[in-house]
C-alpha positions in Angstrom: 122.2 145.9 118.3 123.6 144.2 115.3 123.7 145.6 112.2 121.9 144.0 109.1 123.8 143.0 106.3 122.3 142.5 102.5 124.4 141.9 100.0 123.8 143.7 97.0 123.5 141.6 93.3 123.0 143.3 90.2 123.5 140.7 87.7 120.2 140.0 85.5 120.7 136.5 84.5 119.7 133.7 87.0 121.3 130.5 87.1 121.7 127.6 89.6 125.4 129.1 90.7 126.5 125.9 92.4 127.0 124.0 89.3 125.4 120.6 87.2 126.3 117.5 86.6 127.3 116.9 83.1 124.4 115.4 81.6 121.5 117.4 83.4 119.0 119.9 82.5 121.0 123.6 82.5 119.1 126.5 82.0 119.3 130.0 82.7 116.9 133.1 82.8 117.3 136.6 82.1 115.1 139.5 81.8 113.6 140.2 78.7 114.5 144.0 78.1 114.3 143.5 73.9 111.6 141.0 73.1 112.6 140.6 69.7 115.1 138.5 70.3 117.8 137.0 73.0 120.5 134.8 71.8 123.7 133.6 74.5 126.6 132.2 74.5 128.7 130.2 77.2 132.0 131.1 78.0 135.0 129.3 79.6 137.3 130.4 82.2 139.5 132.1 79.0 136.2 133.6 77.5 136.2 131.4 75.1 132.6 130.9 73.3 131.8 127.1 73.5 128.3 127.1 73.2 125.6 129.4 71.7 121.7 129.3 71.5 118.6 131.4 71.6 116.3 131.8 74.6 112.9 131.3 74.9 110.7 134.0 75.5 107.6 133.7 78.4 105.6 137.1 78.5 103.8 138.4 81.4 104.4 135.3 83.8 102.2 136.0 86.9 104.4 134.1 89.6 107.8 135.8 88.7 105.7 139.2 87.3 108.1 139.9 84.1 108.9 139.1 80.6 112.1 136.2 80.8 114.3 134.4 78.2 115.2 130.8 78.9 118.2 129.6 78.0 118.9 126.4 77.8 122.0 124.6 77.8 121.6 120.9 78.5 123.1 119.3 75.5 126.6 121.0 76.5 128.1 118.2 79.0 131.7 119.3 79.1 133.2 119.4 82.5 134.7 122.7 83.9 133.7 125.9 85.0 131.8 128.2 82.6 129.7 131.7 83.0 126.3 132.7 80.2 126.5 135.2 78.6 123.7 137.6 76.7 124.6 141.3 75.0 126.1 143.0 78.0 125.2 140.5 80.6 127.3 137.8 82.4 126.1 135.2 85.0 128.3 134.3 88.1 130.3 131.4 86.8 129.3 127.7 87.7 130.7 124.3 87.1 130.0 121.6 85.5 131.3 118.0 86.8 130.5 114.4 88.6 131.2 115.8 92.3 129.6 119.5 91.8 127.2 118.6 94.4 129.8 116.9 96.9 130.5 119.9 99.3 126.6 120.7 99.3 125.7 116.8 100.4 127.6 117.2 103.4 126.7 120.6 104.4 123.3 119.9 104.2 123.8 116.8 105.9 126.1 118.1 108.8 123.3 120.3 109.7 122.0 117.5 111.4 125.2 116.6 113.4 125.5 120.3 114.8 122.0 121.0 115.4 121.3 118.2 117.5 120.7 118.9 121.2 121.6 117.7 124.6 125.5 116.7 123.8 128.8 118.9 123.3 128.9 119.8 119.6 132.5 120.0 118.7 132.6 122.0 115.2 135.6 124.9 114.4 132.3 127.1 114.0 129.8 125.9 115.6 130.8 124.0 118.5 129.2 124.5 122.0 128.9 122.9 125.3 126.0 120.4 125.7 122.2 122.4 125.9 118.8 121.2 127.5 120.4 118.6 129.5 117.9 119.3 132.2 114.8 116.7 133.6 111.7 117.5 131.3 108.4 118.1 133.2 105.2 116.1 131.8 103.1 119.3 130.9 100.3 119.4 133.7 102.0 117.1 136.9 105.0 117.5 138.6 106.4 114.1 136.7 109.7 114.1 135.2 111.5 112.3 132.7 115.0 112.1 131.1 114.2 113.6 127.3 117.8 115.5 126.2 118.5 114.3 122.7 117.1 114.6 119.3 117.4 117.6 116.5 117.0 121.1 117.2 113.9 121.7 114.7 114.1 124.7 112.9 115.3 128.6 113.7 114.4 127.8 117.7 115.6 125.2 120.1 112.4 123.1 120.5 112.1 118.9 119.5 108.5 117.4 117.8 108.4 114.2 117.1 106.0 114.9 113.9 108.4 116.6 112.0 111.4 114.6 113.3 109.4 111.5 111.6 109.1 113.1 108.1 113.0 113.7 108.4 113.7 110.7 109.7 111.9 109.0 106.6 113.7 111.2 103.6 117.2 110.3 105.0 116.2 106.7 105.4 114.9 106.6 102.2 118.1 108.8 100.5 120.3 105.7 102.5 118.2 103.5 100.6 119.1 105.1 97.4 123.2 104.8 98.1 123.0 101.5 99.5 120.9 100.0 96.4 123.8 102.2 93.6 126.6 101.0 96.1 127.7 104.7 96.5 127.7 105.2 100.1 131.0 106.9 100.6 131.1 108.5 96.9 129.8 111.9 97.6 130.4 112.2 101.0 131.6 111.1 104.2 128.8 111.0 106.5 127.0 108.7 108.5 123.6 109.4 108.2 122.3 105.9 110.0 124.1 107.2 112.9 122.5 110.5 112.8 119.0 108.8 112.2 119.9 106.9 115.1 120.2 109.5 116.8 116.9 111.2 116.7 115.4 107.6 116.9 117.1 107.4 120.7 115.4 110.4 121.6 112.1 109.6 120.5 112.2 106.2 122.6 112.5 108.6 125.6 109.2 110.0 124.9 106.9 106.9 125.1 104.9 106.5 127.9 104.2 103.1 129.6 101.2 102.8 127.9 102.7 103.1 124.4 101.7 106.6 123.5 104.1 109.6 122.6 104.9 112.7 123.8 104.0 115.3 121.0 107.3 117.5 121.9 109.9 119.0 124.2 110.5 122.9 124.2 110.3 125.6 126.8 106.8 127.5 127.0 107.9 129.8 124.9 110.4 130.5 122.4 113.7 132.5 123.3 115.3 135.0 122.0 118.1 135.0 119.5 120.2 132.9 122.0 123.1 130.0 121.7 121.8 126.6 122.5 123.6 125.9 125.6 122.0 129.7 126.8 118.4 128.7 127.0 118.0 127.1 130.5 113.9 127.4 131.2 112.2 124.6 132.4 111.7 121.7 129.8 108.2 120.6 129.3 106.9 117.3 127.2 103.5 118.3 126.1 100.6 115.6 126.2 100.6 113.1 123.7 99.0 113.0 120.4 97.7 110.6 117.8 99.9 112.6 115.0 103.3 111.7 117.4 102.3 108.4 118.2 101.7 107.3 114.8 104.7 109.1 113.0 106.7 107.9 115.7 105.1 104.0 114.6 106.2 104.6 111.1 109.4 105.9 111.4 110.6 103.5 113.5 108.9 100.5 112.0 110.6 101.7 108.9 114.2 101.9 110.5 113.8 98.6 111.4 115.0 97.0 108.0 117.8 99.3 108.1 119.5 98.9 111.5 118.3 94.9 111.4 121.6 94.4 109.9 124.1 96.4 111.3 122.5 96.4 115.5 120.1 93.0 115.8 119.4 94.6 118.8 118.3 98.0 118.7 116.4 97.2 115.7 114.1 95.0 117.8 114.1 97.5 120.8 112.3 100.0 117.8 109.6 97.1 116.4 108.9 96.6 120.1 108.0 100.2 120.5 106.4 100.7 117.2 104.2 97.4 118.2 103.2 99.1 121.7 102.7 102.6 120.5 100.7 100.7 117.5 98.7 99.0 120.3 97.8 102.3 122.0 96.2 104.0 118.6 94.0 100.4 118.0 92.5 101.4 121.6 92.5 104.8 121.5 90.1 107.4 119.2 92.5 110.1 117.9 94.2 112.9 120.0 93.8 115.6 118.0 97.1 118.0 119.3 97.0 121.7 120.0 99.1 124.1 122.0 97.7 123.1 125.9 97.4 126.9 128.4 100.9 128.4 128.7 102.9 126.7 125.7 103.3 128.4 122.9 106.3 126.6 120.9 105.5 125.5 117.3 102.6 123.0 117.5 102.7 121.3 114.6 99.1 120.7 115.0 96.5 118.2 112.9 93.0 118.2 112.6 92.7 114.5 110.5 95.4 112.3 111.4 94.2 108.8 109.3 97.2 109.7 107.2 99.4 109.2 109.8 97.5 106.2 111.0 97.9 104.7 107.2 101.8 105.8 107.1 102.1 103.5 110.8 100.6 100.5 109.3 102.0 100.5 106.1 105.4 101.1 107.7 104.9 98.0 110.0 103.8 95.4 107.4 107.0 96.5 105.7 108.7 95.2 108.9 107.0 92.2 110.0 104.7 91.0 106.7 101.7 91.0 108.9 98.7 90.6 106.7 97.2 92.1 110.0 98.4 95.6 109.5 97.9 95.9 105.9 94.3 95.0 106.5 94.1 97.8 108.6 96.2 99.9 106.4 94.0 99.3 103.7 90.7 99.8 105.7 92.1 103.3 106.1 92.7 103.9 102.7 89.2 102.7 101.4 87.1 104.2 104.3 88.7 108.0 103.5 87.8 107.4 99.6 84.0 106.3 100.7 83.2 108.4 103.7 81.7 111.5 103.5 83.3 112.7 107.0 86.7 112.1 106.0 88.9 113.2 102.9 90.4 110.4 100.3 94.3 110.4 101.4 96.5 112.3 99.3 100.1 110.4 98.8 101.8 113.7 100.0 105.4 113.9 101.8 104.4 116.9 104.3 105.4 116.3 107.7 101.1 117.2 107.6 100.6 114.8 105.0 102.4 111.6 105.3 100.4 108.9 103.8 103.0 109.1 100.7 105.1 107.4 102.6 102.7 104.6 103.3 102.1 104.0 99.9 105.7 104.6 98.8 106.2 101.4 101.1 103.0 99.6 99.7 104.8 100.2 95.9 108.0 98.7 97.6 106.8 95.7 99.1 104.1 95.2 96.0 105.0 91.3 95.6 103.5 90.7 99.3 99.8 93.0 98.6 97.7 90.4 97.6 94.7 93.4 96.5 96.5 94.8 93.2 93.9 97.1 92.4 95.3 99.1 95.4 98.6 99.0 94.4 97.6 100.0 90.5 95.5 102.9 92.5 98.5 104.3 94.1 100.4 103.9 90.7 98.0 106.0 88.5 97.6 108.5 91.6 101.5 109.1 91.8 101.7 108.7 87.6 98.9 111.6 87.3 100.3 113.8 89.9 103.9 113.6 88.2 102.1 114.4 85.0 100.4 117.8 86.5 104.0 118.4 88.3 105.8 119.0 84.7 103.0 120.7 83.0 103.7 123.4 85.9 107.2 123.3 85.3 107.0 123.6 81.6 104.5 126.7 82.4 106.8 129.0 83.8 110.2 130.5 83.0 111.6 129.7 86.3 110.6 125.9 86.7 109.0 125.7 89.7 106.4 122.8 89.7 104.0 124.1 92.5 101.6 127.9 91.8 100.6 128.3 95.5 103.8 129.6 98.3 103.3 129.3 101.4 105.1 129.0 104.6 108.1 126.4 103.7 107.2 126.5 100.0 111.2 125.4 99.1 109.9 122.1 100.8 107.4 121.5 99.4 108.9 122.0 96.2 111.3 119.0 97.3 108.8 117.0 98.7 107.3 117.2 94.9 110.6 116.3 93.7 110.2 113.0 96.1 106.4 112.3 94.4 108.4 112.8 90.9 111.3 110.1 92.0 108.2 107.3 93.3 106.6 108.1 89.8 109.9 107.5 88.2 110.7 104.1 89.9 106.7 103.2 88.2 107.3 104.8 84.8 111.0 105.2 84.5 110.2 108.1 82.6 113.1 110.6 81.6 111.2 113.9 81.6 110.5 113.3 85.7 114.1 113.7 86.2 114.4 116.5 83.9 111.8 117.9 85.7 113.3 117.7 89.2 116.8 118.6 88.6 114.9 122.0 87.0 113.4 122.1 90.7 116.8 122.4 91.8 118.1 124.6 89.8 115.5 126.5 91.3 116.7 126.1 95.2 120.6 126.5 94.0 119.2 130.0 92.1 117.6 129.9 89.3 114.8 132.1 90.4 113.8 135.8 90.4 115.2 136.9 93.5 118.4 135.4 92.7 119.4 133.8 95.9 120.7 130.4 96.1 118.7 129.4 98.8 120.9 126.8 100.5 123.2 129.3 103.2 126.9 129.0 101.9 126.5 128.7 98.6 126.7 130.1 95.6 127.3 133.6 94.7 124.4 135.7 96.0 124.4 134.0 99.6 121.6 133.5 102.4 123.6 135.7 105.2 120.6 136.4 107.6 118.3 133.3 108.2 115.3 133.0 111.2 117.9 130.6 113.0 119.0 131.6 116.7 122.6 130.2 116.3 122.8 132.4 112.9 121.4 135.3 114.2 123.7 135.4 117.4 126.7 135.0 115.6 126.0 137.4 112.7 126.3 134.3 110.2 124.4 131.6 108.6 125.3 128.4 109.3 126.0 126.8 106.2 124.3 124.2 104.1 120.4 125.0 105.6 117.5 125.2 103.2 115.7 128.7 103.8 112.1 128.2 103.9 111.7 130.3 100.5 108.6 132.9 99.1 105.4 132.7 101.1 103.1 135.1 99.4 100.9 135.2 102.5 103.4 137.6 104.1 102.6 136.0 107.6 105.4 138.0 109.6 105.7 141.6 110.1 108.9 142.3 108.3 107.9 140.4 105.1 104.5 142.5 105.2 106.6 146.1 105.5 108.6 145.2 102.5 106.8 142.8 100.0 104.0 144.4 99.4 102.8 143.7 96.4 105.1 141.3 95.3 104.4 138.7 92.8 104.8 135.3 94.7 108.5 134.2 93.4 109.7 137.6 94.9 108.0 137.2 98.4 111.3 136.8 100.1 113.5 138.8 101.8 117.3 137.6 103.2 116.0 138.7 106.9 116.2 136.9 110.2 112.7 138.2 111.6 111.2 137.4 108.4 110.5 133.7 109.7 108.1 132.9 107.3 110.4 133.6 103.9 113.9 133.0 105.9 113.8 130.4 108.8 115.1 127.1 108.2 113.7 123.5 109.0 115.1 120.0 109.5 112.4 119.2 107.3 112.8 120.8 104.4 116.6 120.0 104.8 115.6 116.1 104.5 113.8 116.3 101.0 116.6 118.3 99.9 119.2 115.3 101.1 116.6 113.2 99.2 116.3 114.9 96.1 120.3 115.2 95.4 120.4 111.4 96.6 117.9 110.8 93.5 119.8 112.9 91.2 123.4 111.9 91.5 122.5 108.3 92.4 119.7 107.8 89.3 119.6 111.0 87.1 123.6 110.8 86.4 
């Protein structure tokens, strides 16, 4: 048996230790042992003092449970690399500069290239021979089909199409954001329509004749702590699903603009399947998914799927200006504000949640909506939710713009940083992206536990995610987004040793602790997002 490594961090003041850009929001936090008073300095390479302020003091804060000092630093803009300082403490160092966030882009973004599945990965670390290249049985007959492909989800080995779509969508829409500020090769060298493309193939391989989708592909059950290329059970696609048919509409609908340009025709080969899959859910009543007998892989299960239903039709307008499908869309919408059997749709970016990305695509194709008062609904909707969003942040010493953690709650928090960057792009408000890059600060450790959540970086390092590959090996593949604090302590390992934890500190740097420590394509994708916003708009 492997031993577990922790490593051990004693340094009180918590700071984002992968660095800013020059002229964002810097703060750090330190625990407030004398409350009279907390002034700091920051100090170059040489010690030199070439900034000084006083922190401000939050008493009692219920999500961190202490008394904290913020400091913060934001009018210094001086490139280099700096530590805090505060009586006898000293932070890790950091930098400041135009590329600090470089090296993290393309981690987080070569995640995707060695985590897909069915080809050879050649990587110096992670490189392995090609996995799940075997026929996939059609759950229930003795049917096969060809299904290798996609992105290994999260910590195990299986491929769902619902949370495929919600990554699919952030890294189209962070390629948006490059290719409008012309800075697709500044930050990085990666090709993420490729990668998109690739998922995008796979998910062709799971429509039926009919037009309907295949919720996933896994094995029955999930393996052990295994390489890729090691897990040989039988493949099974299990029955198809409103919730995968519809993502699967929108997504591809969506990639349509992009790929239109560069590959006339694979882009039509994904309107025709977005149109036939689109024909299948006007015929059908919804397929509510669950786990069938014998399967039990993630399920990604969802009782009311007219979000995903909205996101589809929205995302084919955008492709074909079919006043047919907004029509529909828009009968969606209403109907869930009116009816008393179904909830009004919230614009949310969860792979649970998606009709934000419908109306993010309503807001973008606003010159073709002929009902305004819809568009002007969404507006205020996004406008008041960004408004709540900094009021939280302001609220706490730590930043964090959402009060509830729960399973993938540093997702969440970037999926709120996506509702800030749509309320932006309305308001062009300042304090949204003062608020967001504080949400980062956050991920990159600025937080109570002290961790920079992103495996590689910084200097108080995720070593022992709920990832298979990782756990194998004895070491975190670098540049994944752990899933953060989930007060619920749903795993058996985060209830033995965070009891009674306030919710910030509900995390611990363990692999069987899959619901603080496992990691997630999407909650990789708003992360992509989010930097895309920041270095592309907030610079």
């Amino acid at each position: 048996m492997k031993k577990m490594m922790y490593t051990v961090f004693m340094n009180n003041i918590f700071i984002n230790q992968v660095g800013f850009l020059p002229h964002s929001q810097k703060t750090a936090v330190i625990k407030a042992t004398d409350k009279s008073s907390a002034s700091f300095f920051l100090v170059d390479t040489n010690n030199n003092k070439v900034f000084e302020g006083v922190g401000v003091l939050f008493e009692n804060d219920a999500l961190s449970g202490g008394d904290y000092y913020v400091f913060d630093f934001s009018q210094f803009t001086q490139t280099g690399i700096f530590s805090v300082t505060s009586g006898n403490e000293t932070s890790s160092s950091f930098m400041i500069a135009d590329n600090i966030y470089n090296d993290l882009f393309f981690s987080i973004l070569n995640y995707f290239a060695i985590s897909r599945c069915g080809e050879q990965i050649y990587d110096k670390d992670w490189g392995h021979k090609a996995c799940h290249t075997g026929k996939t049985r059609i759950y229930g007959t003795n049917q096969y089909i060809e299904a290798s492909g996609g992105w290994h989800d999260a910590g195990d080995y299986g491929r769902y199409v619902v949370p495929g779509s919600k990554t699919i969508m952030d890294l189209l829409l962070a390629y948006e954001l490059f290719e409008k500020n012309g800075t697709i090769n500044k930050f990085f060298d990666f090709d993420i329509l490729s990668e998109v493309r690739f998922e995008l193939e796979w998910f062709l391989k799971l429509q039926r004749d009919d037009g309907a989708v295949y919720h996933k592909v896994s094995c029955a059950s999930f393996c052990g702590f295994i390489p890729p290329e090691t897990e040989t059970e039988e493949l099974i696609a299990s029955p198809v699903s409103t919730a995968a048919t519809a993502d699967f509409v929108g997504s591809l609908a969506y990639a349509y603009s992009f790929f239109v340009k560069k590959d006339k025709d694979f882009a039509k080969t994904l309107l025709a399947a977005a149109k036939k899959a689109q024909n299948f859910l006007d015929i059908n009543c919804d397929i509510i998914f669950d786990n069938p007998r014998g399967i039990s892989t993630g399920s990604y299960g969802d009782k009311n799927v007219q979000d995903e239903r909205y996101f589809a039709l929205c995302a084919l307008f955008d492709a074909t200006k079919n006043e047919e499908y907004i029509e529909k869309a828009l009968y969606i919408r209403k109907k869930c504000k009116n009816s008393r059997y179904n909830k009004p749709l919230t614009d949310d970016f969860s792979w649970s949640s998606v009709a934000g990305y419908g109306s993010e695509i309503l807001l973008k194709n606003e010159s073709f909506i002929k009902d305004k008062s819809i568009i002007e609904e969404i507006k205020q909707n996004f406008l008041s939710h960004s408004k709540e969003l900094v009021a939280k942040t302001n609220s706490n010493p730590f930043n964090v713009s959402i009060t509830e953690f729960f399973w993938g709650s540093n997702g969440h928090l970037m999926d709120e940083v996506h509702a800030l960057n749509v309320a932006f792009d309305i308001s062009k408000d300042k304090n949204l992206i003062k608020a967001a890059q504080l949400q980062l600060n956050y991920i990159l450790g600025n937080n109570p536990t002290g961790y920079c959540y992103v495996s590689g970086f910084g200097s108080k390092q995720i070593e022992n995610p709920h990832h298979r590959q990782s756990a194998y090996y004895n070491k975190a593949m670098k540049g994944m987004l752990a899933g953060g604090p989930c007060s619920a302590l749903l795993d058996d390992t985060a209830k033995e040793k965070l009891q009674g934890k306030p919710p910030l500190q509900c995390f611990i740097d363990d692999n069987k602790s899959y619901s603080t420590n496992e990691v997630a394509i999407y909650w990789n994708s708003p992360l992509v997002l989010c930097l895309a916003w920041l270095c592309n708009v907030a610079a």
